[in-house]
Each structure stands twice: as structure tokens, then as C-alpha cells.
C-alpha positions as CSV (number, residue, x, y, z in Angstrom):
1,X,44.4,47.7,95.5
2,X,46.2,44.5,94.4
3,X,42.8,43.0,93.0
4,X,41.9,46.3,91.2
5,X,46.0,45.7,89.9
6,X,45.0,42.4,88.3
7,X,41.3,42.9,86.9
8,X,42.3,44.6,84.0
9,X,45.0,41.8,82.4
10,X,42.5,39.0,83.9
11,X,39.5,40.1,81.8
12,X,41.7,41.0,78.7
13,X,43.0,37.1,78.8
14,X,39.7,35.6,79.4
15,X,38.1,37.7,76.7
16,X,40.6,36.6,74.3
17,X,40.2,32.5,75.5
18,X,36.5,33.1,74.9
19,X,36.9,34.5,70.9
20,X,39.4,32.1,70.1
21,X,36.4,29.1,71.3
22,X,34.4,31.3,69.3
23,X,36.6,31.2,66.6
24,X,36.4,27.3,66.5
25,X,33.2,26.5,66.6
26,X,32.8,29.1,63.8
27,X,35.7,27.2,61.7
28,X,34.1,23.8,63.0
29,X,30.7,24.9,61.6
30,X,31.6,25.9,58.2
31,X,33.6,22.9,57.6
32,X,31.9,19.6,56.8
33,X,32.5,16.9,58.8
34,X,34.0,13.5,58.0
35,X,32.1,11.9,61.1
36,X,29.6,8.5,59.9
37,X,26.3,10.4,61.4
38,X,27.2,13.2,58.3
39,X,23.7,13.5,55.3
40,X,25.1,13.4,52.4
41,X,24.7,17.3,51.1
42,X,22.5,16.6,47.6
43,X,20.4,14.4,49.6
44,X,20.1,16.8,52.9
45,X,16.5,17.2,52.1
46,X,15.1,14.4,52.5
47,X,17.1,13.2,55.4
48,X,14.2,13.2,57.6
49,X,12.0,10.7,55.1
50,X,13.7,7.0,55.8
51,X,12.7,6.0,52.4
52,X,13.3,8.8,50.3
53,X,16.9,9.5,52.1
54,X,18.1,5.5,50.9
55,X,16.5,6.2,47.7
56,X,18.6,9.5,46.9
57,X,22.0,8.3,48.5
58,X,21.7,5.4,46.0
59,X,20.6,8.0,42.9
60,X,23.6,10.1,43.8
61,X,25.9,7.7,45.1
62,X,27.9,7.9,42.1
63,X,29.4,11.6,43.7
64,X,31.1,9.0,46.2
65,X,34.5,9.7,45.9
66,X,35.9,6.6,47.6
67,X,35.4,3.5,49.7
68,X,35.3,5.3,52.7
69,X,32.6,7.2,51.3
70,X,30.8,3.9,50.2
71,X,31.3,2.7,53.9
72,X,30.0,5.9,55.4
73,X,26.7,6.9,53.4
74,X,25.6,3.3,51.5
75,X,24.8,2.1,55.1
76,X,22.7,4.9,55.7
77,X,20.2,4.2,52.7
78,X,18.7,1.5,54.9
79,X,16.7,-1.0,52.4
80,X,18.5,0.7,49.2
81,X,22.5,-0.2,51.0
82,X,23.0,-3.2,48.2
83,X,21.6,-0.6,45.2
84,X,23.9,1.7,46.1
85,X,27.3,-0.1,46.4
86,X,26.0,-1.6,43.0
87,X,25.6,1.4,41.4
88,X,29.0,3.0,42.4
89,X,30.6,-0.2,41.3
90,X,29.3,-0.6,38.1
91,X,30.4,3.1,36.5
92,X,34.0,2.3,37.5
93,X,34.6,-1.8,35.8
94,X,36.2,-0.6,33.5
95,X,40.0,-1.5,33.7
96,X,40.8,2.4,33.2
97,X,38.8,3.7,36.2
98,X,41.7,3.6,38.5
99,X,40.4,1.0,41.1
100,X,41.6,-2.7,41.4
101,X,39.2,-5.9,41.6
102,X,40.5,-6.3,44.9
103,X,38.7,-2.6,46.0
104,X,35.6,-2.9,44.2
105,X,34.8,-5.9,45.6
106,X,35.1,-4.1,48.8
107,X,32.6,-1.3,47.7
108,X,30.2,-4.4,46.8
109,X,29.6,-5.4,50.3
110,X,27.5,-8.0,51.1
111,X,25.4,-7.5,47.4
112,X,25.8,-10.8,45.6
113,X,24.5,-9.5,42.3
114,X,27.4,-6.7,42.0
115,X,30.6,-9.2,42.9
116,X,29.2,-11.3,40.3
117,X,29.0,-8.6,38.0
118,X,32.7,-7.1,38.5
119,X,34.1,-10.3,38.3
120,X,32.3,-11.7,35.7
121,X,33.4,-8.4,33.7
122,X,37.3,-8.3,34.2
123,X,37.9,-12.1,34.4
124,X,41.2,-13.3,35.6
125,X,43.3,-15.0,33.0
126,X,44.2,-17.7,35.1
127,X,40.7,-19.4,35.3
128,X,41.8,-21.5,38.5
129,X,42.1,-17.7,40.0
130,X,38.8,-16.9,38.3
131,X,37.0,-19.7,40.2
132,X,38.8,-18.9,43.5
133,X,37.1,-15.3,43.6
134,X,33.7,-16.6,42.7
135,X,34.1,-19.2,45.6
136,X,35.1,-16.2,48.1
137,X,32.8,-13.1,46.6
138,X,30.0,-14.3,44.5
139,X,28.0,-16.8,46.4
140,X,24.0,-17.4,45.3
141,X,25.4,-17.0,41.3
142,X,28.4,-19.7,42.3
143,X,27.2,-22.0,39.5
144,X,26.9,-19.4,36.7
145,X,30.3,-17.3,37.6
146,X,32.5,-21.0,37.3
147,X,30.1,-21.6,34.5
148,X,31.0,-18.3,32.7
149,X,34.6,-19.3,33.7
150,X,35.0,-22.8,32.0
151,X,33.1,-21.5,28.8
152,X,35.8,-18.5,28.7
153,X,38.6,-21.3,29.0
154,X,37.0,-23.7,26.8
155,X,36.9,-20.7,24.4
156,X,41.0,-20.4,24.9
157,X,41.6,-23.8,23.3
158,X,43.5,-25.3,26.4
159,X,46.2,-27.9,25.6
160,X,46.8,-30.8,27.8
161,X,49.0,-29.4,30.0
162,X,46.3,-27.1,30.8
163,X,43.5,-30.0,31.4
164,X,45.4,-31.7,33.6
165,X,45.8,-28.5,35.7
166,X,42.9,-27.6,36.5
167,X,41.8,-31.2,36.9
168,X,44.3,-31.6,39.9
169,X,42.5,-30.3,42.3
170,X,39.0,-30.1,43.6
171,X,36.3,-27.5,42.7
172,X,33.6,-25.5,43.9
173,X,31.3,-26.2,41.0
174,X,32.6,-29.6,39.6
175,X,30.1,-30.6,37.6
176,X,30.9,-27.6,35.4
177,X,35.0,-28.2,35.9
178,X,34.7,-31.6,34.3
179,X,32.0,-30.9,31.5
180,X,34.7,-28.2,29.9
181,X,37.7,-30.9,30.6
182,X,35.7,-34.1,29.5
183,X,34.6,-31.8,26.0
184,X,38.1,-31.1,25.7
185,X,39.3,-34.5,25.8
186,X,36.5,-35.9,23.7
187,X,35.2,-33.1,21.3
188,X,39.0,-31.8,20.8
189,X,41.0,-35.2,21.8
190,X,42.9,-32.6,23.8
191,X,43.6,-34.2,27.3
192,X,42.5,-37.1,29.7
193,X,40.1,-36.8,32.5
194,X,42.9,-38.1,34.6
195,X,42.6,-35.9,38.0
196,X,41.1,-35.3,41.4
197,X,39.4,-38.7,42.0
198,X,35.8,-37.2,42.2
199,X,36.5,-34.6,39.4
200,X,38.2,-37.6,37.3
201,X,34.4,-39.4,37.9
202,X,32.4,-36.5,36.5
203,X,35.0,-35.9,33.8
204,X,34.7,-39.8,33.0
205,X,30.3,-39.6,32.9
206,X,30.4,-36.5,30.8
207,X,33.1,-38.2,28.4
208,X,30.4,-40.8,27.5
209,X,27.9,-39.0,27.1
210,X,29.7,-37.2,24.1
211,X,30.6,-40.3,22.9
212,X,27.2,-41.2,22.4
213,X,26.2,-38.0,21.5
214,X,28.3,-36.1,19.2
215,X,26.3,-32.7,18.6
216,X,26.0,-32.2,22.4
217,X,29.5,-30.7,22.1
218,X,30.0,-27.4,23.5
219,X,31.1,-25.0,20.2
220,X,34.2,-23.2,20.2
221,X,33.4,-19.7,18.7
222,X,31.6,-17.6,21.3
223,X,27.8,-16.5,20.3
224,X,27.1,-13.6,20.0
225,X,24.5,-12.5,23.1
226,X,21.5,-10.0,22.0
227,X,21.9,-7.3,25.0
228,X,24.5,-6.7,27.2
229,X,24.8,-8.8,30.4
230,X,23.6,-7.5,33.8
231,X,22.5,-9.7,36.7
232,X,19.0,-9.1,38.1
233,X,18.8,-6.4,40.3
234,X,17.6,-6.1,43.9
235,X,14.9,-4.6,44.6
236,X,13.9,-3.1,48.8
237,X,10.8,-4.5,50.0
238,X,9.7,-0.1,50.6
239,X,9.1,1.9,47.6
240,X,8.4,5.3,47.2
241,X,6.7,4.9,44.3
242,X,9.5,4.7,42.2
243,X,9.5,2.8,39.0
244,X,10.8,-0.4,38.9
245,X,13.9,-1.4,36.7
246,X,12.8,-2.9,33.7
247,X,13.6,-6.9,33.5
248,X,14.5,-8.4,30.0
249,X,11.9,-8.2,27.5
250,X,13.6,-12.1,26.6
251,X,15.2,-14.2,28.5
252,X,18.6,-15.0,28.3
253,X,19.8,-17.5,26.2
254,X,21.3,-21.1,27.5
255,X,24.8,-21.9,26.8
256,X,25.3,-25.5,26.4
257,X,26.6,-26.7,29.9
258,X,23.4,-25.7,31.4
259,X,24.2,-22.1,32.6
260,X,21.5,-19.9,32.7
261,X,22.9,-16.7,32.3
262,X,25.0,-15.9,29.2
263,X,28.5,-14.7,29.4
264,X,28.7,-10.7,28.5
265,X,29.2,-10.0,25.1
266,X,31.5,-6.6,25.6
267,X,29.2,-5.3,28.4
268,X,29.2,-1.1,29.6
269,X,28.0,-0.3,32.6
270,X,27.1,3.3,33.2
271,X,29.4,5.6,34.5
272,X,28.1,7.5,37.0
């Protein structure tokens, strides 16, 4: 009798633990998840192709809506990771996108050719701070970013103040330092090469060399480049058949200190 007394509430509270589990998993179901194993929904259908999964996240990756989107599905496009932190990065450079150097380069990763790219677009004023960040982010394209960063200064008509700053201490590139201070002091008489001993050297050797000749003096007014800047893109050792992007049709005019690639000329990336 007592057993018979307690069936009835007994069922009633397990069937009611058992719908609201159901209930849950329903709710669970229908939501999408935030875990790192999620495929990215436009891209769902070729999750099972390798290849063709990378190839789409990087298409669409510019339906990321933050870094820790970036972080969760640009890792998952296996050989295509770099193309995709690239191609996020590069619609949002412009100073109105609402993200700070400091996060893009984040979203870059490990992708050389994108840090050089945001940087090289929204320079710092201060070039010493310019140089610092392509020491710390840009790597393989060192030599062109503090190249890129001396012609911008150069360009800024430095006093001597100004020389003897950034001749104080030593610098990643300083073969590109001292050619910018040594043109000041000889092509402007702006300055001394008076510095860091082995910057002071450099400054000294590229001072002569002016002296003896005159029209190797870097210009002052900025030319013009044909086509907007854009490092060379990576490119994953799979395809799917894809086309290729398209290099130059010309190659990229010299500036005078050597530099191989040419400073942007008002660049636009392509906002996703």
C-alpha cells in the first residue's frame, strides 16, 4: 500500500526531470555553438573536402565578426590560415573601421605579408615607433618597412633636432637609418651624423658618397607610384583549381635608397 501511495508523485517528478533534459538538448541544438570544432555555416558544405573548406573560410572570412572569430575558424583553413587573416585585415585598415593597429596585428598572425601591409598603411608619426613595430611584426619585409619609414621622414623635412634623435640609438635596419640622416645633413645641410657609434660610421660613408656624387640625393617630393601598393601574396602549396592572383603586370619601381618596394601611394584595400 505505501508503495502504491508513492508511485504516482514518483513518475509525475521523473517525467517532468526527463522533458526538462529534453528541453535542453532541444534549446542546445537550435542554438549554434561558440566551441573551436564549430564549420563555419556558409562554408558547412564543404567541411568534409580539406581543401575546399580552407579555401571558402578564407573567401568568406570577411563575415568574421571579430578576433575571436579570426582565432576560431582561420586555423581551420589548414594551408589557406595566412590568406585568411590577410583578407579580414585588409577590408578594415582604414583608420574608420573601428579596430586599432594594435588588434589587427593580432588578426595577422603569423602572416608576414599582412603586418607589413597594416603597418605600412597607417604609419606612426613618430618614425622611431614606426621602426619599433616593423622590428616586432613585420619580419622577412624588415628592410623595406624601415625603408618605407625613413623615405616617409625624409619626406617630413626633419630639422636637426630630429637627426640627432633618431641617430641616438641603434637600429634594426641601419644602413637605411643613416642613408636618410647622412642625405639630410649633406643634401639639406640639416644635421650631423653625430650618433650611435656604428650608426655615426654608416651616416659618415653615405655622407661621402654624396659629396662625390651630387645627383644621388634622395628627392624630396614623393613620386607618384602607378598602382596601389600590396605586398605579394601567399600562395598554399594545394589548389583546387583555383585561379591564381594575378602578380604585377610591371614591377615596382625603386626608390633611391635601394628599397624594392615602393611606398603606397593612397592605397584601398577591399572591404570585405
Amino acid at each position: 500500500m505505501q508503495i502504491a501511495r508513492w508511485a504516482g508523485p514518483l513518475l509525475l517528478y521523473a517525467t517532468l526531470v526527463f522533458s526538462a533534459f529534453e528541453t535542453i538538448a532541444c534549446q542546445q541544438a537550435s542554438e549554434p555553438s561558440n566551441s573551436l570544432g564549430d564549420v563555419y555555416g556558409p562554408c558547412k558544405k564543404y567541411s568534409e573536402v580539406p581543401d575546399a573548406y580552407g579555401y571558402c573560410l578564407y573567401k568568406f572570412s570577411g563575415g568574421f565578426r571579430s578576433i575571436k572569430e579570426i582565432d576560431m575558424f582561420c586555423p581551420q583553413a589548414g594551408d589557406w590560415e595566412l590568406e585568411c587573416r590577410h583578407a579580414w585585415v585588409s577590408g578594415r585598415m582604414h583608420a574608420d573601421s573601428g579596430f586599432s593597429t594594435k588588434i589587427l596585428l593580432q588578426a595577422c598572425g603569423e602572416n608576414p605579408d599582412c603586418a607589413f601591409e597594416l603597418v605600412d598603411f597607417r604609419p606612426e608619426t613618430d618614425v622611431l615607433k614606426q621602426i619599433d613595430l616593423c622590428a616586432k611584426h613585420v619580419r622577412k619585409h624588415i628592410r623595406d618597412c624601415v625603408g618605407h619609414a625613413m623615405q616617409r621622414w625624409w619626406h617630413t623635412n626633419p630639422n636637426a633636432e630630429e637627426v640627432s634623435r633618431i641617430l641616438q640609438q641603434a637600429a634594426p635596419v641601419p644602413d637605411r637609418v643613416a642613408y636618410f640622416a647622412a642625405a639630410s645633413s649633406q643634401c639639406s645641410g640639416i644635421g650631423s651624423c653625430k650618433g650611435e657609434e656604428y650608426l655615426q660610421r654608416l651616416c659618415e660613408k653615405n655622407v661621402r658618397h654624396f659629396q662625390r656624387f651630387p645627383q644621388a640625393c634622395p628627392p624630396k617630393s614623393q613620386t607618384t607610384m602607378q598602382h596601389s601598393f600590396s605586398p605579394k601574396e601567399l600562395t598554399p602549396n594545394k589548389s583546387l583549381g583555383q585561379q591564381k592572383p594575378k602578380k604585377p603586370v610591371t614591377p615596382p619601381p625603386q626608390i633611391h635608397d635601394g628599397t624594392t618596394r615602393p611606398i603606397p601611394n593612397n592605397p584601398s584595400p577591399q572591404r570585405k
